[in-house]
N, C-alpha and C positions, 0 to 999 in steps of 0.2 A: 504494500500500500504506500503509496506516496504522500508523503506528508511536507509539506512546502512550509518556507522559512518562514520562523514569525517576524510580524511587525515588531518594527520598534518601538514603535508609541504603544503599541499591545504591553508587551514587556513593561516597559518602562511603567505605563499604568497598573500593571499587577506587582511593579516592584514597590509601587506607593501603597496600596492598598495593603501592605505587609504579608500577602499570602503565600507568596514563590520563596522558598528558603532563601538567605544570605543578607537581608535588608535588617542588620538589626540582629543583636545580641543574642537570641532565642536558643536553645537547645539543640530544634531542629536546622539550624545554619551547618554543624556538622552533619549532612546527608551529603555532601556534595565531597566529602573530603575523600582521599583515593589516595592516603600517605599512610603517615608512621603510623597512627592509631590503628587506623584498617589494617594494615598488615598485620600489627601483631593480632590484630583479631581472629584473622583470618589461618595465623599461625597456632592462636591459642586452638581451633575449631581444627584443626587439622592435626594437635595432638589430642584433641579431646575425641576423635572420631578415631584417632589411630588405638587410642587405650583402651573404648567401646568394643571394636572389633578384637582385641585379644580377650574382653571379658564377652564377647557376645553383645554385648549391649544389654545384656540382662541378668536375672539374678537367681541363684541357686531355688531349687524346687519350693517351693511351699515358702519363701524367704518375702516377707512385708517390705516394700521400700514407702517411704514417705513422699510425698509430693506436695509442694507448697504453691498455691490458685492466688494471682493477685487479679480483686475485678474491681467494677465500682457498683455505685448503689446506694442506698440510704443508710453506709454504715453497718457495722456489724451487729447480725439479729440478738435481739435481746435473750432468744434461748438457743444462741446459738452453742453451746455446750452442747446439750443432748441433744440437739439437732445432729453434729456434726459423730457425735456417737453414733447415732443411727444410721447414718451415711457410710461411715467407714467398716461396721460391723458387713454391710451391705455388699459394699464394694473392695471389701478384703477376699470375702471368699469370694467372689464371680474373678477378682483380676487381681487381687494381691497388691492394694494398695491402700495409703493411708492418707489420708487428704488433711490440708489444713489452709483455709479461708483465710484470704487478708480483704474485706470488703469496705472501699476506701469511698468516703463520701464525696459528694458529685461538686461540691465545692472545693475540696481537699486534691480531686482526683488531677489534675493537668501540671503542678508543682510536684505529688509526690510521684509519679508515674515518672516522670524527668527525674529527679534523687533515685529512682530505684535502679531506671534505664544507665544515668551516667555513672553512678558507681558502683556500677556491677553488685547491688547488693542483691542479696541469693533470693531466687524464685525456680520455680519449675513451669509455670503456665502463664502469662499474662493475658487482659484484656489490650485491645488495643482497637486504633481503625484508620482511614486511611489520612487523617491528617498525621500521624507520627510512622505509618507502616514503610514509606520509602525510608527515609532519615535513618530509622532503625537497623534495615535492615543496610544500609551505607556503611553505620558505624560497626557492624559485626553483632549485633546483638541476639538475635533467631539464629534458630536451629533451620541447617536445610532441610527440610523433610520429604524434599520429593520423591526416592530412591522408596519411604521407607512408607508411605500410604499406603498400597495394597496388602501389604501382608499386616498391619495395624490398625487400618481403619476400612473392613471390609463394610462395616453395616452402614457407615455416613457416603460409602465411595456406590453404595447401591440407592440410596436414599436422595440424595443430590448429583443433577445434572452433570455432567463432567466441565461444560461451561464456567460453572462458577468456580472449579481448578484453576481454567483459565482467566477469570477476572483476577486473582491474585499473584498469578505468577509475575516474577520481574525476573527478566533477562532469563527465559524459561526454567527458573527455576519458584521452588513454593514454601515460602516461609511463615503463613499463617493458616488456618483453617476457619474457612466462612463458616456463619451462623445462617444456616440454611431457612431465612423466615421469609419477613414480607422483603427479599432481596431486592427486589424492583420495585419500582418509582410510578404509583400511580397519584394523580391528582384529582382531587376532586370541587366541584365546585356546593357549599352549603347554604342554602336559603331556611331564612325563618319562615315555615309550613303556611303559618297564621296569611303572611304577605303572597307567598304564592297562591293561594286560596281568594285570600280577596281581591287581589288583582287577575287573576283568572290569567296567571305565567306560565308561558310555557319554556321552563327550565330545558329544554332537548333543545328546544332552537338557540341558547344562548351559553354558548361554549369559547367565542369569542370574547374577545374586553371591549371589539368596535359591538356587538352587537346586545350589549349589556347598557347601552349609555342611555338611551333613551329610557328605558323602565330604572334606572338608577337618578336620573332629574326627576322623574314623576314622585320616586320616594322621597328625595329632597325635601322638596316642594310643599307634599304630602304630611311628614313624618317630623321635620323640624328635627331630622337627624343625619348623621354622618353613613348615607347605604354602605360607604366601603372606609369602615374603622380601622387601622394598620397603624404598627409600630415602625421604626429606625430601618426593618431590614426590607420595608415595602412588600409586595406582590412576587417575591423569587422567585416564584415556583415558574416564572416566565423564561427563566435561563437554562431549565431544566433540560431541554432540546438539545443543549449543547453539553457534549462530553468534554469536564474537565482535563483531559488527560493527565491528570498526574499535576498537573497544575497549582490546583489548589483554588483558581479563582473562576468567578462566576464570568470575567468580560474576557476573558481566555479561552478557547475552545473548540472541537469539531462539532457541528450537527452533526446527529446518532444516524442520520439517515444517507446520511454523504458520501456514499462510497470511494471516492475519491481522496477524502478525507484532509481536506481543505481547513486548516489552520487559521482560528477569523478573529480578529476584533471584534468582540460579540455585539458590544454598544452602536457599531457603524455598520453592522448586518441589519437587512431592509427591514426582518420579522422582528426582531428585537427593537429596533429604532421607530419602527410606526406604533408599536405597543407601549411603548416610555413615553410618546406624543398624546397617546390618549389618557393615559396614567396624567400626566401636566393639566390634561384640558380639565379633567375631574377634579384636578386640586384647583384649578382655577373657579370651576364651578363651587365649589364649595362641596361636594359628590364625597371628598377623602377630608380627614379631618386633618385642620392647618398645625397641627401639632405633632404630625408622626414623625419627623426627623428627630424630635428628643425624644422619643418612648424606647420606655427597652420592655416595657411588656405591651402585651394589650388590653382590651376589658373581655368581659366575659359575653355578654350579650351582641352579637351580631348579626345586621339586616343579613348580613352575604360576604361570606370567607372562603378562601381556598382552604384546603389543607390533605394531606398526605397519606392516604390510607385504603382503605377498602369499602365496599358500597354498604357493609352491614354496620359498619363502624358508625353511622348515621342515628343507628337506636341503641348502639352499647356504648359508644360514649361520645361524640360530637352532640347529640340530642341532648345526653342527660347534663355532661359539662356545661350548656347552654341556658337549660332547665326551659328547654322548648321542644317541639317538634319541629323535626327538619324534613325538609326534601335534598337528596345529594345526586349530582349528576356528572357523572363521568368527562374530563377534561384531558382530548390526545389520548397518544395510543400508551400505554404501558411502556417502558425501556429499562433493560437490562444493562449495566455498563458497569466499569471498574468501582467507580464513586457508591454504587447503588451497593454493590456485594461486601465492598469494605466497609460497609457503615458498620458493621461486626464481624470481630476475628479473635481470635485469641493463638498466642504465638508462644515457642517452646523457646526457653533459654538455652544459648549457644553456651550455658554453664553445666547445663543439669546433666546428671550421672545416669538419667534413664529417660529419652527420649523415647525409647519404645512405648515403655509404660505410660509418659504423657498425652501420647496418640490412641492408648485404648483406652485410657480414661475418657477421654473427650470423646471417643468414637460411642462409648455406653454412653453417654452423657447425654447424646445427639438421638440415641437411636434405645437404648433401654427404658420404657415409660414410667416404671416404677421410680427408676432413678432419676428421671428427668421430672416427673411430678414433685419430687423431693426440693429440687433447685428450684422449679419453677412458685411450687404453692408453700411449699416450708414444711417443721414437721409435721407430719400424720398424727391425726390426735389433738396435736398443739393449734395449727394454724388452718388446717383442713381435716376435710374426711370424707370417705368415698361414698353415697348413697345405695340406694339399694339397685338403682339403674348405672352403676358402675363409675355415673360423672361424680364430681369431684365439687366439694362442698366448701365454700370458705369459711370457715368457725369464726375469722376475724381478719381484718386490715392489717398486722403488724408486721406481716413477711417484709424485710427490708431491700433483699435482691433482685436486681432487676433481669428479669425474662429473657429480654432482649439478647443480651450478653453469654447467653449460656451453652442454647444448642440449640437444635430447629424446634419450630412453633411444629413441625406436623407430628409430635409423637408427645405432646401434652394432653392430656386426658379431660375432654371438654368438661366445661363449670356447668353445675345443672343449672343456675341464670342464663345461660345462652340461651336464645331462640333458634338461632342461627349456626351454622355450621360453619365458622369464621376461617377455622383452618384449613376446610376444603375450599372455601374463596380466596382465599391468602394464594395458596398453592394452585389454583386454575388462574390466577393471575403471571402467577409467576411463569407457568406453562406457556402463556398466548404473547411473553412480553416479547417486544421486538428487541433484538440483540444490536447494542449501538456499532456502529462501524468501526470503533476502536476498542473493543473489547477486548483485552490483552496486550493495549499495547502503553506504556508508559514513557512520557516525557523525561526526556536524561538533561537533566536543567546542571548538568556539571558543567558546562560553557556558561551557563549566564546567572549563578549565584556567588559570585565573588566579580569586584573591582567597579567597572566604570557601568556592567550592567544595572547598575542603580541608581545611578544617576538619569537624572530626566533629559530627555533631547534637548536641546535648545528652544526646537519651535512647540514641542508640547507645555516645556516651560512656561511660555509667552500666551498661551492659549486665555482669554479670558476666565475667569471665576465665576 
């Protein structure tokens, strides 16, 4: 595939926006390094795989090794002792391991996640995703695992696409393992039911922003309110079309659809650019409220919002977050890309003494439901309990781990609250989604995060404010 030179004003503009490693002090600015520290990484990983292969990589018959899981989440559970008993009593006899939680709060998680990565302090499993997964694996940090999935992780390697291999590989090799869930990127558009109803809308004809403008001044008008409420980071979900490759930034990118795969200044792309024009006219109108460049949240109540998810997600939690009924209507096609799969991985330390063992832990983890109910709902007894139709009953809110992060949504043991069968819509999504044109392939920004690539052109300099 051909992929033609980026603009310099492109560049230069993702260097300002701080998203392209090298602008700035960050942790991640070492991804780009290809010297003394890599090497010895790469040295330490080449004794540590030579010492493997004289032990096997594994460990005498009937022999416990321990494994230490760093993720994040709401903090570690409050019972998590006998939780983590129960887990291990679990997962000692099926695979002879002992597991031990470090679950780091979600405000805590992006500083210690950096102290753990930069000073090699000891893990066996981490969380991660794809803003730190290049960097990482630059500096030596992951275990290669490509060589060693089939014979470790046969039930995740039947379970998940072989695709989603490929959205993680760099420079064909595979140093994390996706979390086989909602991997792909649907968008949806949400109305408050009430306003579709009395205005007698039809939500199927308005998949567009030009073609939302007219029913959005009537509610103006109407309503004496804001139809499109939005914080600081605006309407995103418009850039979506465009694969970051590895990037990191939203005005960087190929359309998914491109086969060519044409390298674009997203903002001066025709689709992008007449969408940002109506986005203006609406804030001119009064349409978007004149307040969203300082918000860093939103409110709760909204005429009409996008957001990220699935069609049933309308009555399990868009509606009830809302404390309205919704109508939700599907926005574009589905896409499948690097950005979409990385949003969860979890990666084996290029430390740990039994990478074996960390690949069939996570392979149960992914693919074992008993075990996977465990991570996902907390313990049995404590935090849930099975009914007499088999689903799975919440006792209480206090499970602190987040789902997400764990292993695939399709082998969670549905909540008898469903109406819906979420994880077979999740998974026919994933099925239909369209595979972006760059799926597999990542941006090698070692030419342009260090020196004068970060500096602004002269004429972009000058460019009005």
């Amino acid at each position: 595939m051909k992929v033609k030179k980026l603009l310099a004003a492109g560049l230069a503009a993702a260097m300002m926006l701080g998203t392209l490693a090298g602008c700035g002090g960050g942790k991640e600015n070492s991804g780009g390094n290809t010297g003394g520290e890599d090497s010895k990484s790469q040295e330490a990983s080449a004794e540590t795989k030579e010492s493997e292969k004289e032990s096997g990589g594994e460990t005498a018959s009937g022999e416990i090794v321990n494994l230490k899981w760093v993720t994040i989440g709401n903090g570690m559970p409050t019972n998590y002792d006998t939780w983590i008993t129960k887990v291990n009593d679990y997962i000692g006899e099926k695979i002879g391991v002992n597991l031990e939680m470090e679950v780091i709060p979600w405000g805590d998680w992006d500083n210690r996640r950096n102290i753990i990565i930069s000073t090699n302090e000891p893990y066996d499993i981490i969380f991660g995703n794809g803003n730190n997964y290049l960097a990482d694996i630059n500096l030596g940090a992951y275990y290669d695992i490509t060589d060693m999935l089939d014979a470790n992780m046969p039930g995740l390697n039947e379970l998940m696409p072989a695709k989603y291999w490929d959205a993680v590989k760099v420079k064909d090799r595979i140093y994390g393992v996706p979390t086989y869930k909602d991997s792909s990127i649907s968008n949806y558009s949400i109305w408050d039911k009430e306003l579709v109803d009395e205005y007698s809308l039809d939500v199927t004809s308005m998949t567009e922003l030009a073609s939302m403008t007219e029913t959005f001044e009537t509610l103006k008008a109407d309503k004496n309110d804001y139809p499109v409420y939005v914080k600081n980071d605006g309407l995103y979900y418009i850039f979506d079309v465009y694969d970051q490759i590895g990037g990191g930034t939203q005005i960087l990118g190929v359309r998914y659809d491109d086969a060519d795969g044409k390298v674009c200044f997203t903002l001066e792309e025709p689709d992008i650019y007449a969408q940002l024009e109506i986005l203006h006219d609406w804030y001119k109108k009064g349409i978007i409220n004149p307040d969203a460049s300082a918000l860093s949240e939103g409110r709760v109540y909204n005429m009409w919002r996008v957001a990220q998810g699935w069609e049933s997600a309308g009555t399990t939690v868009w509606g009830p977050q809302m404390g309205k009924e919704v109508v939700v209507q599907k926005l574009g096609d589905t896409i499948l890309s690097n950005e979409t799969v990385r949003g969860s991985l979890n990666m084996i330390s290029i430390n740990t003494k039994y990478p074996e063992k960390c690949l069939q832990f996570l392979d149960m983890v992914n693919t074992d439901t008993k075990l996977r109910d465990m991570f996902y709902y907390g313990e049995e007894g404590v935090n849930f309990e099975y009914n007499a139709d088999g689903k799975a009953h919440k006792i209480n809110e206090e499970w602190a781990m987040a789902g997400y992060t764990q292993g695939s949504f399709f082998t969670v043991t549905q909540i008898d609250t469903d109406e819906f069968d979420q994880w077979g819509e999740i998974k026919a999504l994933n099925e239909a989604a369209v595979s972006s044109a760059m799926l597999g392939f990542n941006l090698d920004t070692s030419a342009i995060t260090h020196g004068s690539a970060c500096k602004l052109p002269r004429d972009l300099a000058a460019l009005p404010q």
